[in-house]
C-alpha positions in Angstrom: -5.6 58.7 -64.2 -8.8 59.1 -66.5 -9.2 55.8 -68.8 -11.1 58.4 -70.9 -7.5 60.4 -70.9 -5.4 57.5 -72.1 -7.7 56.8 -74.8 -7.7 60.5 -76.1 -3.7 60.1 -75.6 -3.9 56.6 -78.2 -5.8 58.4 -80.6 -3.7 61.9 -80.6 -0.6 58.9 -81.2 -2.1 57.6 -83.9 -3.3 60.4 -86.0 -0.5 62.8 -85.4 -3.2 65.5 -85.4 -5.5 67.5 -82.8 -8.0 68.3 -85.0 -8.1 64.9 -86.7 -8.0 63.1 -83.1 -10.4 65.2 -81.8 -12.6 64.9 -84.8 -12.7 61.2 -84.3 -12.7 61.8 -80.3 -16.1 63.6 -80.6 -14.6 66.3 -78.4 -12.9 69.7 -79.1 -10.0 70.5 -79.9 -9.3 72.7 -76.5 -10.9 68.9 -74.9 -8.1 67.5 -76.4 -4.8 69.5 -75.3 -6.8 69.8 -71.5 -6.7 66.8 -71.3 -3.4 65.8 -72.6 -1.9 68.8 -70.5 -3.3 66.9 -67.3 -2.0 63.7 -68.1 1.7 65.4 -68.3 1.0 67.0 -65.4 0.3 63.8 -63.6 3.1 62.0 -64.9 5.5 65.1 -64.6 6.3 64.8 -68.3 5.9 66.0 -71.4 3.8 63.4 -74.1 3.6 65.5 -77.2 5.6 68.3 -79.1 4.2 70.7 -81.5 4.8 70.1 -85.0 4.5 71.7 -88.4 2.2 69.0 -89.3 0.7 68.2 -85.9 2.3 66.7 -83.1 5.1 64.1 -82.4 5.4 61.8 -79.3 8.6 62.5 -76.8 11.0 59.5 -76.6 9.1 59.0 -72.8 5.8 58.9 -75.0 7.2 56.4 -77.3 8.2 54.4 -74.7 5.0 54.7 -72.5 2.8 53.6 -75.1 2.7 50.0 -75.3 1.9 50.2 -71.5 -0.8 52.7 -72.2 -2.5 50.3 -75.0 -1.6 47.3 -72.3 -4.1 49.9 -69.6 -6.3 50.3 -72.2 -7.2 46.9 -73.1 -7.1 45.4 -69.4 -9.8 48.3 -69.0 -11.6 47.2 -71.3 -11.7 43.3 -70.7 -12.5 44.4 -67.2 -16.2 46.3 -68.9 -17.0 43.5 -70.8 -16.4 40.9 -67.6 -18.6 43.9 -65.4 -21.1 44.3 -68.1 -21.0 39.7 -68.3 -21.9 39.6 -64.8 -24.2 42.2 -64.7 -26.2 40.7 -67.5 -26.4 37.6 -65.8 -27.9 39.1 -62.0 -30.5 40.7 -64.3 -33.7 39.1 -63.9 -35.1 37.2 -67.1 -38.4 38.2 -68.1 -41.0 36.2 -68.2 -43.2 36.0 -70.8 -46.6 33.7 -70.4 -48.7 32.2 -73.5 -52.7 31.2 -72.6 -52.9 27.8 -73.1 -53.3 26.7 -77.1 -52.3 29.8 -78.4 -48.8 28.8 -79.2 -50.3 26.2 -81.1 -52.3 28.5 -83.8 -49.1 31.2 -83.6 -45.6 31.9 -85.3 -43.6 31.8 -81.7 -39.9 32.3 -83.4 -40.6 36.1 -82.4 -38.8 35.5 -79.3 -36.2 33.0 -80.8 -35.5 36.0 -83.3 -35.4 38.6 -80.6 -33.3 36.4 -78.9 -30.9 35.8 -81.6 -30.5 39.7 -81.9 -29.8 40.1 -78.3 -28.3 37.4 -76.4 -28.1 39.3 -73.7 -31.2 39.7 -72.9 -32.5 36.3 -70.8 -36.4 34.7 -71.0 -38.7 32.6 -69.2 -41.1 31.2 -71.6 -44.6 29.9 -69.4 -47.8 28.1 -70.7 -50.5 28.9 -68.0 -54.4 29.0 -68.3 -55.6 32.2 -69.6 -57.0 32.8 -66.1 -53.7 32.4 -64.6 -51.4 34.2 -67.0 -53.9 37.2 -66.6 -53.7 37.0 -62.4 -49.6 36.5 -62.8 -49.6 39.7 -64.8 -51.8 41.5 -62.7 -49.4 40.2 -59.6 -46.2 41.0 -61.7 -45.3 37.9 -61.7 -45.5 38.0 -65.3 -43.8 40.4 -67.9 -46.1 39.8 -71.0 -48.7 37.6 -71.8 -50.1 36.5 -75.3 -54.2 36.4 -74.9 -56.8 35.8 -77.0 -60.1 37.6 -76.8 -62.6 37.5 -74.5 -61.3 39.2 -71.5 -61.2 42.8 -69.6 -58.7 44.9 -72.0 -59.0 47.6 -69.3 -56.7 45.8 -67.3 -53.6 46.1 -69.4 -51.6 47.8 -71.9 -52.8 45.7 -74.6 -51.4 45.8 -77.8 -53.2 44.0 -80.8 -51.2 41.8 -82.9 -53.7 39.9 -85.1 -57.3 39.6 -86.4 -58.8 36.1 -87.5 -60.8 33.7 -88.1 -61.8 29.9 -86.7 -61.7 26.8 -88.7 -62.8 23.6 -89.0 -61.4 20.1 -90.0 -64.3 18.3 -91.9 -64.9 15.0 -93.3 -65.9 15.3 -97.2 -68.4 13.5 -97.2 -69.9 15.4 -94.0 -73.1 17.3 -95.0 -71.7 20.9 -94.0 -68.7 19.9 -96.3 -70.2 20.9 -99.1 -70.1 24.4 -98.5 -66.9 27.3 -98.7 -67.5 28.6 -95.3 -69.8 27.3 -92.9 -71.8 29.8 -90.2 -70.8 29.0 -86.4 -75.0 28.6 -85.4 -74.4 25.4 -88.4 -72.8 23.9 -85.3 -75.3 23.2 -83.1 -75.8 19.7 -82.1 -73.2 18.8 -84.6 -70.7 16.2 -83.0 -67.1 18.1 -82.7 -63.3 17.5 -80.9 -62.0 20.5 -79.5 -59.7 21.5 -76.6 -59.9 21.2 -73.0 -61.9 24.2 -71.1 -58.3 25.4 -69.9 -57.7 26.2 -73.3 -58.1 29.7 -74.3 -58.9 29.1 -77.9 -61.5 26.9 -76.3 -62.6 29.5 -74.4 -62.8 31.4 -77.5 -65.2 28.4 -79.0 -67.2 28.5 -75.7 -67.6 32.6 -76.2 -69.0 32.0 -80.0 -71.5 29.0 -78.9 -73.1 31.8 -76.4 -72.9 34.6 -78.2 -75.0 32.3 -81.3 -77.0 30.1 -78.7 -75.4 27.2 -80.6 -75.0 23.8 -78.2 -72.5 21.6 -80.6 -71.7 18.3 -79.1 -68.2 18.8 -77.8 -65.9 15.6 -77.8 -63.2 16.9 -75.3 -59.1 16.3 -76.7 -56.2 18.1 -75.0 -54.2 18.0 -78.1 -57.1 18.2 -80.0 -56.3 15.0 -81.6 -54.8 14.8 -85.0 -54.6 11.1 -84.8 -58.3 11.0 -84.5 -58.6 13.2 -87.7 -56.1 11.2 -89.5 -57.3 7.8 -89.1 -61.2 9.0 -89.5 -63.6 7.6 -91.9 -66.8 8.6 -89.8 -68.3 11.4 -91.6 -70.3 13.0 -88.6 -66.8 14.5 -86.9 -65.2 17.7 -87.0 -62.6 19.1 -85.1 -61.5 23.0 -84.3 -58.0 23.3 -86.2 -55.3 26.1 -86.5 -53.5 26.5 -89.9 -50.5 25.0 -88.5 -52.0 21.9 -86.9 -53.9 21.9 -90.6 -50.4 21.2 -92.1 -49.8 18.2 -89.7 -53.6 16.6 -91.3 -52.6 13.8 -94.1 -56.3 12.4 -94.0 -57.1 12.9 -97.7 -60.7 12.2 -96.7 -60.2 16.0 -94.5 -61.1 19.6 -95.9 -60.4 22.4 -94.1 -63.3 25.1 -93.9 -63.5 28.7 -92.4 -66.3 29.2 -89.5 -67.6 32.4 -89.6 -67.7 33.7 -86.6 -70.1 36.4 -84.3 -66.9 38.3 -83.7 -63.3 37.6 -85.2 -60.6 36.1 -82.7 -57.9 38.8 -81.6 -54.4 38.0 -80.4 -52.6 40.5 -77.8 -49.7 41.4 -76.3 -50.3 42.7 -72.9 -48.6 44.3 -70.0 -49.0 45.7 -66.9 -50.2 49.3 -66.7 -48.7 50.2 -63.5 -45.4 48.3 -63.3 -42.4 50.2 -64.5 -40.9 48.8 -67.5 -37.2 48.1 -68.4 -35.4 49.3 -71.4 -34.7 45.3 -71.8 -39.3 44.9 -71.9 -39.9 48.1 -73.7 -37.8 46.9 -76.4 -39.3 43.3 -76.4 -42.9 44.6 -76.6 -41.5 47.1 -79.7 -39.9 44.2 -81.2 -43.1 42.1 -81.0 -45.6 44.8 -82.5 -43.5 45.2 -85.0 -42.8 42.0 -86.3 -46.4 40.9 -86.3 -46.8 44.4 -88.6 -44.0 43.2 -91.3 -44.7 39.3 -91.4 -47.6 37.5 -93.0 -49.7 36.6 -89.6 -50.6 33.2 -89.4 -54.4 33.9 -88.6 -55.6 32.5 -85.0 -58.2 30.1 -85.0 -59.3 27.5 -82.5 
């Protein structure tokens, strides 16, 4: 017995009407009465009589029915515990940010994808840039977030932002005086950064070669907005984001675009030769378009 047949047999019960049931069925109206006509047959019955309006149930249809809506719905709860379990053998994808970047970026993307499809599992990773891009190139990885400079012929890269670098400053530091400062202003200037694991770092490293500039670099993991709070030197500056600029309470602090060589670029990247889900595709979709609707917190190191 067809599951698909007892549900054309509720609907034909409940509107009284081939042509209204198979309307709503998304089938024809000879669909309809086959398939009808092959449940009686199966049952050695007759369901339905012809009426000047429609149809009418027999007394044997009127009687079967709460037993056919009982089928229906234990069908039904049977789907959704199939469809449960499958969900949960699926394999979460993994989704890896370059050190720092989650730092200078807007990550309720995936919280928001998340929200919209529970069903869909993550595992959220923080590796050095290095290792995020070997892990994708392994497939070990799903996506990774990168920040420029590395081989873009390696991936399906997807840009997601354009921006700029800037600086924490001391007022009464000489280069405070001015609305933007040029990165080659920072040689042999003293200033806190991030580790060399960092890709934003990495990013700083790229500018000072690309300007032969040789700042004196004051290494800080977390880039250390306790140092830039309590400061009263005027000789340190330190590589910010616009978020970690929200965290700075130092009244004594301005906040200053560098202008870069090059401007820092944020991608989404994938594999080229891995097969993608419908579960990744959509991710990846989701992504490149919410960076294109929302105002994009600029990255910056």
């Amino acid at each position: 017995m067809h599951m698909r047949y007892i549900e054309s047999l509720l609907t034909l019960y409940d509107e009284m009407n081939i042509s209204k049931a198979s309307q709503k069925l998304f089938i024809s109206q000879q669909g309809l009465s086959r398939q009808i006509q092959t449940l009686e047959k199966e049952l050695g019955t007759i369901l339905f009589k012809r009426a000047k309006t429609g149809v009418i149930p027999t007394d044997i249809c009127i009687k079967l029915h709460p037993h056919f809506i009982q089928m229906h719905e234990n069908y039904a709860q049977a789907k959704d515990l199939i469809q449960h379990h499958s969900t949960n053998l699926k394999k979460p994808i993994t989704i890896a940010f370059a050190y720092g970047i989650s730092r200078g970026l807007n990550t309720e993307v995936i919280l928001n994808f998340q929200l919209e499809n529970p069903d869909v599992r993550f595992k959220i990773k923080e590796w050095s840039k290095k290792k995020c891009i070997d892990k994708l190139l392994e497939n070990e990885a799903d996506i990774a977030f990168l920040v420029n400079p590395f081989d873009l012929s390696l991936f399906e890269t997807h840009l997601l932002a354009e921006g700029y670098m800037y600086v924490a400053i001391h007022k009464n530091h000489p280069l405070a005086i001015k609305e933007t400062i040029d990165f080659s202003q920072l040689d042999g200037q003293t200033i806190i950064t991030g580790s060399e694991d960092n890709a934003l770092r990495e990013l700083f490293d790229h500018y000072c070669q690309l300007t032969d500039s040789h700042p004196n670099i004051m290494f800080s993991s977390s880039y250390s907005l306790d140092i830039i709070n309590s400061t009263t030197e005027n000789v340190i500056m330190a590589t910010v984001t616009p978020i970690m600029s929200e965290k700075i309470t130092n009244p004594n602090i301005k906040i200053i675009r560098l202008m870069t060589p090059e401007p820092g670029n944020l991608y989404c990247c994938t594999s080229k030769n891995r097969k993608k889900s419908k579960d990744l595709l959509c991710v990846v979709d989701f992504i490149k378009h919410y960076f294109s609707t929302i105002k994009i917190i600029k990255i910056n190191s």
